[in-house]
C-alpha positions as CSV (number, residue, x, y, z in Angstrom):
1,X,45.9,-28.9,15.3
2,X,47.1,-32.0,17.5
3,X,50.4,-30.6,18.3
4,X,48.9,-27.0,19.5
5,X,46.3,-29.4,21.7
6,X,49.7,-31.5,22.8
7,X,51.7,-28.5,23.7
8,X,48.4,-26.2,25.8
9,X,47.6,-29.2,27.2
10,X,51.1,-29.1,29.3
11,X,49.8,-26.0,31.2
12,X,48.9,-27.0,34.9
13,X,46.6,-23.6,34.9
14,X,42.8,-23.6,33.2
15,X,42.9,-21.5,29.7
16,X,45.7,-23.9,27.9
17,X,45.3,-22.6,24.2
18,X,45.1,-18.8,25.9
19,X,48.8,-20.0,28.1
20,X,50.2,-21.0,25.4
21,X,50.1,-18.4,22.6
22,X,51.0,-16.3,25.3
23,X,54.1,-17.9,26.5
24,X,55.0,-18.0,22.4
25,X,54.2,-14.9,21.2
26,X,53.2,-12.5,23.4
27,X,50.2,-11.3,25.5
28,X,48.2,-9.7,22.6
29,X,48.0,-12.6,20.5
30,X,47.0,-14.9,23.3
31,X,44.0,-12.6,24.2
32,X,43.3,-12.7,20.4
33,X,43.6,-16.3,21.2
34,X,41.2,-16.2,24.0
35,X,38.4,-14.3,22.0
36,X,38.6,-16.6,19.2
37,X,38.7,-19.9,20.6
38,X,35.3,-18.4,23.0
39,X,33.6,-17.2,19.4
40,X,34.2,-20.7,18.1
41,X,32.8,-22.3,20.7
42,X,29.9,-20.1,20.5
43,X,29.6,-20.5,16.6
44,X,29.5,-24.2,16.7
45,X,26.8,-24.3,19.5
46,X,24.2,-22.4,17.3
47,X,25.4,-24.0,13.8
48,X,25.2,-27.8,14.7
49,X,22.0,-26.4,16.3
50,X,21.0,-25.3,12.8
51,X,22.0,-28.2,11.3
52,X,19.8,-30.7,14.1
53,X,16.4,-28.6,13.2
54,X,17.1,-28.7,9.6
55,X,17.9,-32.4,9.5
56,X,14.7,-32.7,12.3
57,X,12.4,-30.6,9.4
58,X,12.5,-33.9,6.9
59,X,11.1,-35.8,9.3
60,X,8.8,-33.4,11.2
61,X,7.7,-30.8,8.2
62,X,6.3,-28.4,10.9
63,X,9.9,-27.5,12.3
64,X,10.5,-25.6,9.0
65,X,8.2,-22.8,10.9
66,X,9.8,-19.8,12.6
67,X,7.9,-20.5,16.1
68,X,8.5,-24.2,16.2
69,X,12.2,-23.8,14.8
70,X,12.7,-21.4,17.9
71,X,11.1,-23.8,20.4
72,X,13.3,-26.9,19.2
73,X,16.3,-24.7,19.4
74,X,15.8,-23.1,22.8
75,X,15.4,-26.5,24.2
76,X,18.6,-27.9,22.7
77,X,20.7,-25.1,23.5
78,X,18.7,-23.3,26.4
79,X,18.8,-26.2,28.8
C-alpha cells in the first residue's frame, strides 16, 4: 500500500490513486479506482462511527437505544 501512496502521490493533478491506475492500466480500471476508493471512504466514516457509539454504550448504557444511537451518530458524522 506505501508504494501505490508513493507513486499517486507524484501526480501534480487532485485524484492521485484515480491518475495513477489510469496512467497504468487504462481508463476503466481507474474509474473502478475512483468508485472504490469514494465507497471506502464512505464505509469507514459510518463504521468507526459504529464502533464510537458502541464503545460510548459501556459507559453511557442509554446509547444502546435506537433514538439516542441516531442522535450521537448524526452529531459525529452530521457536523
Amino acid at each position: 500500500m506505501g508504494c501505490f501512496a508513493e507513486v499517486a502521490s507524484r501526480f501534480g493533478e487532485s485524484g492521485g490513486p484515480y491518475l495513477y491506475a489510469r496512467e497504468a492500466f487504462g481508463r476503466f480500471v481507474g474509474i473502478e479506482m475512483c468508485w472504490l476508493v469514494w465507497l471506502v471512504r464512505l464505509t469507514a466514516a459510518a463504521a468507526a462511527g459504529n464502533l464510537f457509539t458502541n464503545y460510548l454504550a459501556e459507559f453511557w448504557p442509554d446509547v444502546s437505544k435506537p433514538v439516542i444511537r441516531l442522535a450521537v451518530l448524526t452529531i459525529l458524522i452530521g457536523f
